[in-house]
C-alpha positions as a Markdown table, in Angstrom:
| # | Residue | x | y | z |
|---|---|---|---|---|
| 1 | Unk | -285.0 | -53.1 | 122.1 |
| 2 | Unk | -288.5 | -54.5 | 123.2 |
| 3 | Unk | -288.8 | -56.6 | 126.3 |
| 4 | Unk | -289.3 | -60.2 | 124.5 |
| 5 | Unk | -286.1 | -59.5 | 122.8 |
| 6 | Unk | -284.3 | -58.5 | 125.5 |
| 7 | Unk | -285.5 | -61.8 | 127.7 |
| 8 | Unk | -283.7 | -64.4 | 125.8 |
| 9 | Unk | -280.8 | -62.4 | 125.9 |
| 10 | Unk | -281.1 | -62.2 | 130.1 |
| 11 | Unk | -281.8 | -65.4 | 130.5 |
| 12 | Unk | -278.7 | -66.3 | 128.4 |
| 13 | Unk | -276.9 | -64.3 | 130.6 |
| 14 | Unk | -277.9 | -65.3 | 133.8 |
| 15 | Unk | -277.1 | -69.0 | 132.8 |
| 16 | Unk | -273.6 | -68.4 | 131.8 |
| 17 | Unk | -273.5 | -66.7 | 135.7 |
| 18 | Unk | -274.9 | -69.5 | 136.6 |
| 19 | Unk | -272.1 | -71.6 | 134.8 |
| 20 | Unk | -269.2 | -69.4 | 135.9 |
| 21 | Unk | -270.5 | -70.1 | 139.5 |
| 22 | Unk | -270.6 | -73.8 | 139.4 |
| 23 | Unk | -266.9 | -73.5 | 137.9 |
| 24 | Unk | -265.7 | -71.6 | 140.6 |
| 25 | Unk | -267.8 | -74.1 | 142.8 |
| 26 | Unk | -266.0 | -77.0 | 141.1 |
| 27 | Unk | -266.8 | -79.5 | 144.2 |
| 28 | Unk | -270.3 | -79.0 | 144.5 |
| 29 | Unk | -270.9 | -79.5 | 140.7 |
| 30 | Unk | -268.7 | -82.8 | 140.9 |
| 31 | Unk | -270.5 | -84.1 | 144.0 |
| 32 | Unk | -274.1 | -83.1 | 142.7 |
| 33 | Unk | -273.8 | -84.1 | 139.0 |
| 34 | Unk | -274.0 | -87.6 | 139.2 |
| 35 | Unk | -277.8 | -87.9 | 139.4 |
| 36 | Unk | -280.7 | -86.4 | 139.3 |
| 37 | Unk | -281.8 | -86.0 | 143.3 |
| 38 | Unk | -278.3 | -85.1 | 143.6 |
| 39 | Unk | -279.2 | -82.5 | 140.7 |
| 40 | Unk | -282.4 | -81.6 | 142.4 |
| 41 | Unk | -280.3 | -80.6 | 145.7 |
| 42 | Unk | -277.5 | -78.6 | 143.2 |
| 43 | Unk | -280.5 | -76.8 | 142.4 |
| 44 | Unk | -281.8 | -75.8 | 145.9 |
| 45 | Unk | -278.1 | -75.1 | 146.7 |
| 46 | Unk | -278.2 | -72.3 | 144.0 |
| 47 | Unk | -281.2 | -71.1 | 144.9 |
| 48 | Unk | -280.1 | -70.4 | 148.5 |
| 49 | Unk | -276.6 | -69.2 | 147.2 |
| 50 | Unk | -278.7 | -66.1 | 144.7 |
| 51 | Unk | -281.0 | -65.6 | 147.5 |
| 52 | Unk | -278.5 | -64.9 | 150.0 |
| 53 | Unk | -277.2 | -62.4 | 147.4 |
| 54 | Unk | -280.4 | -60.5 | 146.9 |
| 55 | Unk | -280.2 | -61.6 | 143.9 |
| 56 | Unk | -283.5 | -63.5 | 141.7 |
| 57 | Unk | -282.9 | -66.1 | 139.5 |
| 58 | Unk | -285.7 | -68.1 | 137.5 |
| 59 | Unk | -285.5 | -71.9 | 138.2 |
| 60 | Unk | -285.5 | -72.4 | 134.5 |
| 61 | Unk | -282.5 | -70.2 | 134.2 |
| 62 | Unk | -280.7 | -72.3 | 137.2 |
| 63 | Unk | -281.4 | -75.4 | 135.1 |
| 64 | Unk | -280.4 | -73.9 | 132.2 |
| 65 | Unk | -277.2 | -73.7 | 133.2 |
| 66 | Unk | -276.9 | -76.7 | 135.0 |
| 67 | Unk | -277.6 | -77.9 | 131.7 |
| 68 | Unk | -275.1 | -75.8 | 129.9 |
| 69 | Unk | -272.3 | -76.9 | 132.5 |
| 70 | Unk | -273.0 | -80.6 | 131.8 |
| 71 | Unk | -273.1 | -79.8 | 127.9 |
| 72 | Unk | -269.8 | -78.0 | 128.1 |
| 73 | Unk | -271.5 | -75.2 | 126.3 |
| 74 | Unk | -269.7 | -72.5 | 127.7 |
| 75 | Unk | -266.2 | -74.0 | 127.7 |
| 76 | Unk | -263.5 | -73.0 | 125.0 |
| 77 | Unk | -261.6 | -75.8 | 123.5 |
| 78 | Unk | -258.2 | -74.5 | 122.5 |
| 79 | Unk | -257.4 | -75.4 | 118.5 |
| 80 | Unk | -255.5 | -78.0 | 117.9 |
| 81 | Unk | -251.9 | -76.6 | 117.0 |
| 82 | Unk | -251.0 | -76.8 | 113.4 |
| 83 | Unk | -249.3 | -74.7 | 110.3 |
| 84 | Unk | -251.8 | -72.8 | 110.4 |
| 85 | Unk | -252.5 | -72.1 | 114.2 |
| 86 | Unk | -248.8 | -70.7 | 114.2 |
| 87 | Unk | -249.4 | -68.5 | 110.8 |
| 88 | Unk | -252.4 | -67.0 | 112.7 |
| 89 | Unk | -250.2 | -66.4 | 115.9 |
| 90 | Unk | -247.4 | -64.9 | 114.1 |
| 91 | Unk | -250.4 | -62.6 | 112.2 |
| 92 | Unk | -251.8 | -61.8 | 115.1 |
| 93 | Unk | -248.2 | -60.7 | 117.0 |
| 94 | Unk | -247.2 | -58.7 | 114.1 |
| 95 | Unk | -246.8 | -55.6 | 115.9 |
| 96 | Unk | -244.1 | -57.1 | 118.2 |
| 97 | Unk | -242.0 | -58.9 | 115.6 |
| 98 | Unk | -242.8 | -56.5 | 112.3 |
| 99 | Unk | -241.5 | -53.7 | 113.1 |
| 100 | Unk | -237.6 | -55.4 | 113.7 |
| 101 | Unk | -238.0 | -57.3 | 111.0 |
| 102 | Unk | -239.0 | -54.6 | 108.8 |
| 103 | Unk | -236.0 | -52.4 | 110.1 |
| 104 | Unk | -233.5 | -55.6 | 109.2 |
| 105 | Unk | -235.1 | -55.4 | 105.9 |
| 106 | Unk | -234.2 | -51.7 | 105.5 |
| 107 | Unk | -230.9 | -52.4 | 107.0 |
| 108 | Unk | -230.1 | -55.2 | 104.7 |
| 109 | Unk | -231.2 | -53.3 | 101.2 |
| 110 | Unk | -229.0 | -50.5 | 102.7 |
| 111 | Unk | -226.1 | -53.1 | 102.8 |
| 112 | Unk | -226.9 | -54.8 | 99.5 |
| 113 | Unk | -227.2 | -50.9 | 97.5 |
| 114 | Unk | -223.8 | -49.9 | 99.0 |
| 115 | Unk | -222.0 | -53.6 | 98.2 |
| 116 | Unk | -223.9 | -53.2 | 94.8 |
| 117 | Unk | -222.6 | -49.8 | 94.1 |
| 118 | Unk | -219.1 | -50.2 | 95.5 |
| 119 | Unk | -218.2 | -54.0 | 94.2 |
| 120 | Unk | -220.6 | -55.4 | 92.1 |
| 121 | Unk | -221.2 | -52.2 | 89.4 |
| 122 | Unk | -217.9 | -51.6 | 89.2 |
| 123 | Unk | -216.1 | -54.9 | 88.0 |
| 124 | Unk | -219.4 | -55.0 | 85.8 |
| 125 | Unk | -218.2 | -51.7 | 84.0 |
| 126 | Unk | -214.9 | -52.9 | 84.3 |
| 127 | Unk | -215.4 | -56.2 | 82.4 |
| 128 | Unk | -217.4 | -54.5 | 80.0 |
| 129 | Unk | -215.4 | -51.9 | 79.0 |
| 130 | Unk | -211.4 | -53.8 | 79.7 |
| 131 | Unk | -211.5 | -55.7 | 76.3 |
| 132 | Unk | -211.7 | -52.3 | 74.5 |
| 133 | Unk | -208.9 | -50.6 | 76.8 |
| 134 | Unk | -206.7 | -53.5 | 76.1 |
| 135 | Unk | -207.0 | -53.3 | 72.4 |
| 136 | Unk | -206.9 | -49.4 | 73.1 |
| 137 | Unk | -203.4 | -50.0 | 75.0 |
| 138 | Unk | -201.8 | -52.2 | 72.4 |
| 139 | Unk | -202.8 | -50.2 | 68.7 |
| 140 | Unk | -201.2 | -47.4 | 70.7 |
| 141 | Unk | -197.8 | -48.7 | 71.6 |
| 142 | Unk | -197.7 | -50.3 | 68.4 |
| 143 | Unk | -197.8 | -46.7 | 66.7 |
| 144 | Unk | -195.5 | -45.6 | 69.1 |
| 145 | Unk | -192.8 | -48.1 | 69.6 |
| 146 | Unk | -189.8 | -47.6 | 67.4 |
| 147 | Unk | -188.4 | -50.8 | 69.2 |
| 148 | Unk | -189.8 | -54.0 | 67.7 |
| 149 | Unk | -188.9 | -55.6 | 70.8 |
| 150 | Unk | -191.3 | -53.4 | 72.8 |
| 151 | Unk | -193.9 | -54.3 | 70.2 |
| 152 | Unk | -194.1 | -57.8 | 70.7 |
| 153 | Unk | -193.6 | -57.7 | 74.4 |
| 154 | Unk | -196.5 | -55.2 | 74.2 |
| 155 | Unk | -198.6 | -58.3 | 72.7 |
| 156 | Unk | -197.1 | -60.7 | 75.0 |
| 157 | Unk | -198.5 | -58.8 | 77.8 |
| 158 | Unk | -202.1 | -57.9 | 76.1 |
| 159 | Unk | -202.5 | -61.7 | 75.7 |
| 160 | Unk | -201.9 | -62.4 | 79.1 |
| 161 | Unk | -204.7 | -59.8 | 79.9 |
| 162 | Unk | -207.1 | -61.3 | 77.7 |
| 163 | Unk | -206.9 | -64.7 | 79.2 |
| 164 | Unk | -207.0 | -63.7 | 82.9 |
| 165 | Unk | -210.4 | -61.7 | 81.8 |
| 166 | Unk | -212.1 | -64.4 | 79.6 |
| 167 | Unk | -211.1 | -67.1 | 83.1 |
| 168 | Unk | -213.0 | -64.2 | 85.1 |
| 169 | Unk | -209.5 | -63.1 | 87.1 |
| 170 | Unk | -210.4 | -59.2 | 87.0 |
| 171 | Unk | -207.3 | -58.5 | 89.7 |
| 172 | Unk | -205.2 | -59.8 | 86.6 |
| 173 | Unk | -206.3 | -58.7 | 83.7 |
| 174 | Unk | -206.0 | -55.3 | 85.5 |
| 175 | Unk | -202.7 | -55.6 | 86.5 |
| 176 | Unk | -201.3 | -56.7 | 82.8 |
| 177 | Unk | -203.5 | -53.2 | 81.9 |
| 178 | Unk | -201.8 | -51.1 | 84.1 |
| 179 | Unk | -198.7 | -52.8 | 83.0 |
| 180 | Unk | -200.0 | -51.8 | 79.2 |
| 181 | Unk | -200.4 | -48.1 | 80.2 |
| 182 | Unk | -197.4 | -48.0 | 81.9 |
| 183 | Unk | -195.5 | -49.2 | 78.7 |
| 184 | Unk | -197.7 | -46.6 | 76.8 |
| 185 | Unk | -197.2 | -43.6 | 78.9 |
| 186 | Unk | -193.1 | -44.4 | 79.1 |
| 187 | Unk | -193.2 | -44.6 | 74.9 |
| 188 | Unk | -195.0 | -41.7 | 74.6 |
| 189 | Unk | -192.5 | -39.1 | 77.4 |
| 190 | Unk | -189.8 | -37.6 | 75.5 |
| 191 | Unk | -187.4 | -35.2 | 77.8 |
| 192 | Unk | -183.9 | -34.5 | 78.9 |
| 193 | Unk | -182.3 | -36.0 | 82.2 |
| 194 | Unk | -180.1 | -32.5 | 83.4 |
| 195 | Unk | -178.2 | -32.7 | 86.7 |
| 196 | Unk | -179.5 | -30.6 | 89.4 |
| 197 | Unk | -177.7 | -27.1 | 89.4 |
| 198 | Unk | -179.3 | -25.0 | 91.9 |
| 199 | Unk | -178.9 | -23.2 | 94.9 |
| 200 | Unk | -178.9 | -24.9 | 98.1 |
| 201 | Unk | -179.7 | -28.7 | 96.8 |
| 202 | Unk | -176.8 | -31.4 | 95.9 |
| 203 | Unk | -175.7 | -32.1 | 92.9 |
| 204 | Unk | -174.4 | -35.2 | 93.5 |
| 205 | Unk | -174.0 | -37.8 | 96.7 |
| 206 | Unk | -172.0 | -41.2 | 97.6 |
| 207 | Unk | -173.5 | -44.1 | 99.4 |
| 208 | Unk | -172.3 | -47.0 | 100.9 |
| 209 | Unk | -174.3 | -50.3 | 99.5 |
| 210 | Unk | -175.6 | -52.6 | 102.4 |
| 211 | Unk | -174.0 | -55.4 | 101.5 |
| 212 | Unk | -170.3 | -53.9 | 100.2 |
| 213 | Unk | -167.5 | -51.4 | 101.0 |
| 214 | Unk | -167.1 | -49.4 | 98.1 |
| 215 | Unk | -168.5 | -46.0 | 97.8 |
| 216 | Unk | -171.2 | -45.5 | 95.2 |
| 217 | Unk | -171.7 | -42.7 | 93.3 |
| 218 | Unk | -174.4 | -40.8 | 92.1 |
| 219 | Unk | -175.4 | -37.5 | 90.3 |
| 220 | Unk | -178.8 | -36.2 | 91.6 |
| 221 | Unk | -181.2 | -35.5 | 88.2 |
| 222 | Unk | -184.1 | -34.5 | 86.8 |
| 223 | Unk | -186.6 | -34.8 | 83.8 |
| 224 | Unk | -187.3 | -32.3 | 81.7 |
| 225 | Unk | -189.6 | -31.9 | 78.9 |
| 226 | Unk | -190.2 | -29.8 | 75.9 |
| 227 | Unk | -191.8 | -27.1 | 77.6 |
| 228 | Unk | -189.1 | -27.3 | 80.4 |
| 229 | Unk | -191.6 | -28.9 | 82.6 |
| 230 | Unk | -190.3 | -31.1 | 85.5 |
| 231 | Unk | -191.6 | -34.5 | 85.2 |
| 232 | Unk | -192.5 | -37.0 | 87.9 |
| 233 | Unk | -191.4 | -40.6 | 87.0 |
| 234 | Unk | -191.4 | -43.8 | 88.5 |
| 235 | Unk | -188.1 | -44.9 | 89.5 |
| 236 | Unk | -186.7 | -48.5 | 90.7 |
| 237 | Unk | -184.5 | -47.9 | 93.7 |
| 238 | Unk | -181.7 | -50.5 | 93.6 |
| 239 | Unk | -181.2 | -50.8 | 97.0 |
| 240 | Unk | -184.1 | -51.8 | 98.3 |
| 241 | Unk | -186.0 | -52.6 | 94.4 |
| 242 | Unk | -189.0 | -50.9 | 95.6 |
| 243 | Unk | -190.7 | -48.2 | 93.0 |
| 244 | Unk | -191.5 | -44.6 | 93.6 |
| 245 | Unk | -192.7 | -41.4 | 91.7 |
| 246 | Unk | -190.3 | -39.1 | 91.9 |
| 247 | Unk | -189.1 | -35.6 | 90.0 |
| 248 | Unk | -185.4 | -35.9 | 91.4 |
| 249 | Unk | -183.7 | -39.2 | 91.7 |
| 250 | Unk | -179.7 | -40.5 | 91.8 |
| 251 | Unk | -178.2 | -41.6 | 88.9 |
| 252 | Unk | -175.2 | -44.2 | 89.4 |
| 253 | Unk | -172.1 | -43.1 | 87.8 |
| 254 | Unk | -168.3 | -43.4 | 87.8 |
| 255 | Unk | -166.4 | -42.0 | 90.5 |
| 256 | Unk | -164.7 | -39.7 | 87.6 |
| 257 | Unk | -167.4 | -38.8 | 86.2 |
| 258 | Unk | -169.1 | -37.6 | 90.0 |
| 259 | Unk | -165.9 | -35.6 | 90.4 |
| 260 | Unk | -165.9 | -34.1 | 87.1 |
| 261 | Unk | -169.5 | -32.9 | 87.8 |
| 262 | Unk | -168.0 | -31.7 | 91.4 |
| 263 | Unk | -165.3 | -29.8 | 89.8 |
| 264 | Unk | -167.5 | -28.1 | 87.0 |
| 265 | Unk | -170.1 | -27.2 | 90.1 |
| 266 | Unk | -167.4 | -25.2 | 92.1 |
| 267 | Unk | -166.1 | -23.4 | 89.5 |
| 268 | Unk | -168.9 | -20.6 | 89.8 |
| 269 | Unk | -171.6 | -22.5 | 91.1 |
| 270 | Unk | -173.0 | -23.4 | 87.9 |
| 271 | Unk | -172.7 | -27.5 | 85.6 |
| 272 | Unk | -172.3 | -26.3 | 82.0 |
| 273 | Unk | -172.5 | -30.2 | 81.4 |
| 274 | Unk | -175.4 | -30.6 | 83.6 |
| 275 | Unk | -176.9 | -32.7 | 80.5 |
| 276 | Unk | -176.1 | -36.3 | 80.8 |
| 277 | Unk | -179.0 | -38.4 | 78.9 |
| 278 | Unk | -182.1 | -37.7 | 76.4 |
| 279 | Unk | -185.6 | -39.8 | 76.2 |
| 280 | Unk | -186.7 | -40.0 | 72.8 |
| 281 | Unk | -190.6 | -41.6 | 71.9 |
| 282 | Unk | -191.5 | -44.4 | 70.8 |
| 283 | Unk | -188.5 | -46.0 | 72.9 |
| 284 | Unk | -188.5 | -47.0 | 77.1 |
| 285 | Unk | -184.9 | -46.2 | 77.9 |
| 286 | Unk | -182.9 | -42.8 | 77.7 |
| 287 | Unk | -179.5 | -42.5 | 75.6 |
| 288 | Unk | -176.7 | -41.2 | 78.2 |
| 289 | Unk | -173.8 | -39.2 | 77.7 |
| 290 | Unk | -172.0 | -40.0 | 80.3 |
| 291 | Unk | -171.0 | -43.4 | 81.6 |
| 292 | Unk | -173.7 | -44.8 | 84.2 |
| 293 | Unk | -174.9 | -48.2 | 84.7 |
| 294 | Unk | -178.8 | -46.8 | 84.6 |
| 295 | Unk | -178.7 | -47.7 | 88.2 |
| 296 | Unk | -180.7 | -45.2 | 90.5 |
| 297 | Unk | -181.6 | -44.7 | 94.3 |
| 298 | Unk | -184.6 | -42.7 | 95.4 |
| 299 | Unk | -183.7 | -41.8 | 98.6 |
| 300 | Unk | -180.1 | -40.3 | 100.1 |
């Protein structure tokens, strides 16, 4: 850089010294402003204040600045605040607030794929695809049913389905499904109901009901189907009504008919009449053989 370049730039230098003195020197500027022998004496007061410094500064560099001063030259005026004052604050900040932000972001996405996979998807398939599984439901207990009866309760209940899905109540229209697949699953089981003859296990128990006296009796039984297979069904306890899957259950029957089962069991160990109802298909309730009310328990 050549020396009349690097004059200007100096002398610009030395003024704003000169300007950053008289603001530290507040008083002197306020008590020396106000005319010009009184800026004539601010001006010898410099002088002697670089001087005493060892340092030299031009006259036309003191008034310079004097100038400057009085212009406000040097002085920063904040921006008025505004939209757009805060937009450049937040901008500027960015690295303080960005990086929360951005991990709420992730956070939230995270939230919104799991609540999207889980909840949303799924009733999306569901409603999609329920209209076809009721119709499903119903042409197949109408081929099975050999009970009329069955059919039209069949259509009763796929009815009922249909209008909890078309008023958008998902929870029911699923649970008049279920009740369609349970209908179709009972239609379609064909087995034998055999009273438990083995080793070590009862063949039969009493119970006292809760609310009576009288003894109760039951013959402990099983399903079994055409490849001798041990089903699990569900079964309605009647002493409490509550449903469970189960492969042995009691059957209610008359006190004679318990103690003819007793009778046949201690013989040798062994019911030769240990057959006492069939399940045919196309039909919900099994024919017995022996006198029963249908009631059952689950537990004993």
């Amino acid at each position: 850089m050549s020396e009349t370049n690097k004059a200007p730039l100096e002398d610009l230098m030395a003024a704003m010294d000169v300007v950053d003195t008289l603001r530290h020197q507040q008083g002197i500027a306020e008590r020396e402003l106000d005319a010009e022998s009184r800026r004539q004496r601010l001006l010898k007061r410099l002088q002697d204040m670089y001087q005493a410094q060892g340092i030299e500064v031009p006259e036309r560099v003191l008034l310079e600045g004097i100038a400057a001063l009085e212009e406000e030259r040097f002085s920063y005026t904040p921006v008025p605040p505004s939209w757009r004052t805060k937009l450049a604050h937040m901008w500027v900040g960015r690295k303080r607030w960005g990086r929360p932000i951005g991990l709420l972001a992730v956070i939230g996405s995270v939230f919104f794929g799991v609540y999207f996979t889980t909840e949303i998807l799924p009733q999306s398939q569901l409603r999609g695809s329920m209209p076809g599984d009721i119709a499903q439901q119903l042409d197949r207990i109408k081929t099975l049913s050999k009970n009329p009866a069955v059919t039209t309760q069949s259509q009763q209940i796929a009815e009922r389905a249909k209008v909890a899905l078309n008023s958008d109540d998902l929870e029911q229209a699923q649970t008049e499904l279920s009740t369609l697949q349970d209908l179709s699953e009972r239609l379609s089981q064909a087995y034998t109901i055999r009273v438990i003859s083995r080793p070590q296990e009862s063949s039969g128990v009493w119970r006292i009901p809760p609310n009576g006296k009288a003894r109760n009796y039951y013959l402990i039984v099983e399903a079994i189907d055409r490849n001798n297979k041990v089903l699990e069904l569900s079964v309605v306890n009647e002493e409490n009504n509550k449903t469970k899957r189960k492969k042995t259950w009691g059957l209610r029957v008359s006190e004679q008919t318990f103690h003819k089962i007793a009778s046949d069991k201690r013989d040798d160990g062994i019911i030769q009449g240990n057959k006492v109802g069939v399940k045919k298909a196309g039909y919900l309730k099994p024919e017995f053989s022996v006198p029963t009310t249908g009631a059952t328990i689950t537990e004993w």
